[in-house]
C-alpha positions in Angstrom: 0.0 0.0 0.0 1.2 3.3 -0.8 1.7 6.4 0.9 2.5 10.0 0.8 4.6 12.1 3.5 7.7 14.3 2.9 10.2 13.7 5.0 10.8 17.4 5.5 7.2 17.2 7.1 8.4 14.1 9.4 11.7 15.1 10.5 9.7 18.8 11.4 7.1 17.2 13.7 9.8 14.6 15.2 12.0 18.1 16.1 8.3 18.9 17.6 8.0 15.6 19.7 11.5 15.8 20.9 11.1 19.4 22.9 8.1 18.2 24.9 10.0 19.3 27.6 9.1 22.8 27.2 5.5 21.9 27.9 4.0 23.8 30.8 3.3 22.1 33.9 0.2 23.3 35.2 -2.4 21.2 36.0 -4.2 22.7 32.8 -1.8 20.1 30.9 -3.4 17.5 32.4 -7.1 17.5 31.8 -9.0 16.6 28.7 -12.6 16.8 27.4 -14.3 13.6 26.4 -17.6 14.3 25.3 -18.0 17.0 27.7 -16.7 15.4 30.6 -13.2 16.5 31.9 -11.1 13.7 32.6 -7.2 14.0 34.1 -4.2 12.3 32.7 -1.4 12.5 34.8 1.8 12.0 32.7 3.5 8.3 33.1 6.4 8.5 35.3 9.6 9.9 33.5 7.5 10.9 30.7 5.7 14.4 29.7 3.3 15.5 27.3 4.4 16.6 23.9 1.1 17.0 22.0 -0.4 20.7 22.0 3.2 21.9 21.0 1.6 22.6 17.2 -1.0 22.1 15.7 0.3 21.3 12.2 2.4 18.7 14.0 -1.0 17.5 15.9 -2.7 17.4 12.8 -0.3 15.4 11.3 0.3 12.9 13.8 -3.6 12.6 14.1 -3.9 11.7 10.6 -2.4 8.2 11.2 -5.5 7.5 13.3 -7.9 7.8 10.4 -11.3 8.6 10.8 -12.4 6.5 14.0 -10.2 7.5 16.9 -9.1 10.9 18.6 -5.6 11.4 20.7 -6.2 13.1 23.6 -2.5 13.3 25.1 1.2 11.8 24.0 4.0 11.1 25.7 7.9 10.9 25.4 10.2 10.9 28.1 11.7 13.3 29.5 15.3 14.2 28.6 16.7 13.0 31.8 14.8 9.3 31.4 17.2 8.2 28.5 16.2 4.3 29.1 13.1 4.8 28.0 14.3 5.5 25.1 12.5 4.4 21.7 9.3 4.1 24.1 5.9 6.1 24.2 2.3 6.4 25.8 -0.1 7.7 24.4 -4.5 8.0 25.5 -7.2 8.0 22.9 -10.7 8.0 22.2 -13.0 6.0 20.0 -15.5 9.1 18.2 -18.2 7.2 18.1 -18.7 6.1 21.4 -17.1 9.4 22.6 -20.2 10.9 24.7 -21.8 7.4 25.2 -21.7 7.0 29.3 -19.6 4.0 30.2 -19.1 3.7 33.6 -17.8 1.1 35.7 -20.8 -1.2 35.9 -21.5 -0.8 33.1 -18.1 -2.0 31.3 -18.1 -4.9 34.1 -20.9 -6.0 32.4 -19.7 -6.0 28.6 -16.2 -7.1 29.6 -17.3 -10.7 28.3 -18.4 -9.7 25.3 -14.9 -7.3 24.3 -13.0 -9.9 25.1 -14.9 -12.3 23.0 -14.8 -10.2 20.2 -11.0 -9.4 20.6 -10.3 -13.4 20.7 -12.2 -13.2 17.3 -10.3 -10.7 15.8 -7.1 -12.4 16.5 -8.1 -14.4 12.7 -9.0 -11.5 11.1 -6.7 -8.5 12.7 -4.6 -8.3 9.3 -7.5 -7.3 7.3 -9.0 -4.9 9.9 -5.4 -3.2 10.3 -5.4 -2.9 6.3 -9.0 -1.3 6.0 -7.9 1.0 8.8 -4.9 1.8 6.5 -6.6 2.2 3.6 -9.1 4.5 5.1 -6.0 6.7 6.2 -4.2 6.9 3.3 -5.9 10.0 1.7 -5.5 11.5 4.7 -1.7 11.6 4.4 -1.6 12.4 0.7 -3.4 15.3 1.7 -0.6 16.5 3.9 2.2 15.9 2.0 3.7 15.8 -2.1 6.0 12.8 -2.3 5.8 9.1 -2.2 6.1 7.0 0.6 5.5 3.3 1.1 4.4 1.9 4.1 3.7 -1.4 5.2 2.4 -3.7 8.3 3.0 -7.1 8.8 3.3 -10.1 11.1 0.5 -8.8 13.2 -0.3 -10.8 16.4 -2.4 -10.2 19.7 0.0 -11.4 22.3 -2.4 -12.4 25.1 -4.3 -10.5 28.1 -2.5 -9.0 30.5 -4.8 -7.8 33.0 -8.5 -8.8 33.7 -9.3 -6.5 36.7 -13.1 -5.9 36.9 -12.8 -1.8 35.4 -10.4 -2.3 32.9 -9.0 -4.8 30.3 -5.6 -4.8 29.1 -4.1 -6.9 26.1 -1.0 -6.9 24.5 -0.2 -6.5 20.5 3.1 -6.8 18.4 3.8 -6.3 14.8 6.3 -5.3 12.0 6.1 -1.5 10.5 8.3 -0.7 7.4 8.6 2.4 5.7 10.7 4.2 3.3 11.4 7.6 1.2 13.6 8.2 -1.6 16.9 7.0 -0.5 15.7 7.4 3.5 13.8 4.1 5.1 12.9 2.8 8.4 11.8 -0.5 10.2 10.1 -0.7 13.7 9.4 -4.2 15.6 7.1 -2.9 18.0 5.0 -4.4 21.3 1.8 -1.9 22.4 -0.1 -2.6 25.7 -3.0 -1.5 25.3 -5.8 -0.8 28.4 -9.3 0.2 27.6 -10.8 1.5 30.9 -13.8 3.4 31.7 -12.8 6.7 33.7 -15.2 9.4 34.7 -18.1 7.9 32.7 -16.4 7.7 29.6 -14.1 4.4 27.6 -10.5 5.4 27.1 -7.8 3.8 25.4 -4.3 4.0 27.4 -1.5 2.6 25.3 2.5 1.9 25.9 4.4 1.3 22.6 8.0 0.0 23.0 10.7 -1.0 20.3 10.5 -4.8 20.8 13.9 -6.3 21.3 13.3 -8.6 23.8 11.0 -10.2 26.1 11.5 -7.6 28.6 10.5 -4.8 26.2 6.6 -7.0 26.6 6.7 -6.9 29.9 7.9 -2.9 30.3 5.2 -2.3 27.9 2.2 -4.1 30.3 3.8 -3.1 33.8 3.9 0.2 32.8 0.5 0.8 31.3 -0.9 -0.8 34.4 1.0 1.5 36.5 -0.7 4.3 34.3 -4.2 3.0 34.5 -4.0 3.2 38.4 -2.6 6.7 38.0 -5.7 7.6 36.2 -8.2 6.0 37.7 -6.8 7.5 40.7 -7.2 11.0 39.6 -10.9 10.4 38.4 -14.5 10.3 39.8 -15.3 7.1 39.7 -19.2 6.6 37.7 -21.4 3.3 38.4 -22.9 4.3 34.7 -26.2 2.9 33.4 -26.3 -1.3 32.9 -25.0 -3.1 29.8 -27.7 -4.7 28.6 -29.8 -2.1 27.1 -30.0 -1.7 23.3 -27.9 1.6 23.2 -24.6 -1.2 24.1 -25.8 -3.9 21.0 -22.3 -3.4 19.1 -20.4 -1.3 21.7 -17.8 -4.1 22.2 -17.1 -4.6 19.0 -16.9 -1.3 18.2 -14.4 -0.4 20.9 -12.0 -3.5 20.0 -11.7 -2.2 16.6 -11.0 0.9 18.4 -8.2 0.0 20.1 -6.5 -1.8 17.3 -6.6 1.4 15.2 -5.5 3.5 18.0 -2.6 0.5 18.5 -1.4 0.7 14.9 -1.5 4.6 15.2 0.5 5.1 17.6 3.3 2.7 16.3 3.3 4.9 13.0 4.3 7.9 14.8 7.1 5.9 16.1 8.5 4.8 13.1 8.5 7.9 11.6 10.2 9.1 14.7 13.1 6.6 13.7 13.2 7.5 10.2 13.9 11.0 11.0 17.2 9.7 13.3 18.2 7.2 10.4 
């Protein structure tokens, strides 16, 4: 699949994502609207947010989402965390559930059926991660004038890595190849993802991390968990209406296509990240 990104336009938003540490501190940095409800996100610790910076880098870097999901903070770490480097978190937002009330109970009571649907889209996650990138690809024509190919392969869901009663967390890996002109880049890349309801709306939490090793898994899923309780901790917590009227029919497929997209999304930005150093 084919596409278009100068790498002028990548290597200006990487310079971007690399300064997030002249972000300001206030609380204001740490609260986010979610279909009208403010939610905090308190950064991951040794990392700071780097979204908000520019908005032609935002723009840009929301553009590998497609249509479905919205970012609502990212995260690098901060110059004086050098291990983590070649990792990221980042917290999204599925559009179309986006003002849908999703509390606590309520999640408890479709957790069954996400996780059913996620163990059926471990046979078909190749062709939902190529729609996804289909449905992007205009997107990043739009922004750009030259000719970049892309690619994502050897896509696997790893397992489930926590099944606490508010929150679900499962773990992805997969190949990500680009390359432009004589410049080109390849990630092998582990995201934990977490989908927990906070403050009566579903929220995507994800840690992305250069897969080397084994270890790099289980940074990824320690330290999304440790974010998740972070979170949770900063939020009201919201029974929110029961599962099983109609309004839910579809809402846990929905949100696991939801967090694949937002996985894949996030490992772009990355890679393009790594071209720019190459």
């Amino acid at each position: 699949m084919r596409f278009t990104l100068p790498l002028f336009v990548v290597l200006s938003f990487s310079l971007l994502l690399c300064h997030g540490q002249e972000a300001s501190k206030s609380d204001s940095r740490e609260e986010v609207d979610v279909g009208g409800q403010k939610i905090k996100l308190p950064p991951p610790a040794g990392f700071e947010r780097i979204d908000g910076l520019n908005p032609d880098a935002d723009r840009l870097v929301e553009s590998m989402l497609g249509a479905s999901n919205r970012y609502l903070a990212r995260f690098d770490p901060l110059k004086a965390n050098p291990a983590d480097t070649g990792r990221s978190f980042n917290a999204q937002v599925l559009r179309s559930l986006e003002t849908r009330e999703i509390g606590d109970r309520t999640f408890a009571e479709m957790k069954q059926q996400t996780m059913a649907e996620i163990d059926k889209a471990r046979e078909t996650i190749s062709q939902e991660i190529e729609k996804q990138l289909g449905n992007t690809q205009k997107k990043l024509q739009d922004a750009s004038g030259t000719d970049a190919a892309l690619s994502v392969s050897d896509v696997a869901v790893l397992g489930y890595f926590d099944d606490s009663p508010n929150s679900l967390g499962f773990t992805m890996a997969m190949n990500v190849a680009a390359k432009e002109g004589g410049n080109d880049a390849k990630l092998k890349a582990v995201v934990a993802t977490m989908i927990v309801p906070t403050n009566g709306r579903l929220i995507y939490l994800y840690a992305n991390a250069d897969l080397k090793s084994e270890a790099d898994r289980q940074w990824a899923e320690k330290a999304v968990m440790a974010w998740r309780k972070s979170v949770v901790a900063a939020n009201p917590r919201v029974e929110g209406p029961p599962a099983s009227t109609s309004i839910f029919d579809g809402v846990g497929n929905s949100a696991v296509i939801g967090a694949i997209v937002g996985a894949v999304g996030g490992l772009l930005v990355m890679l393009f990240k790594k071209m720019k150093k190459s």
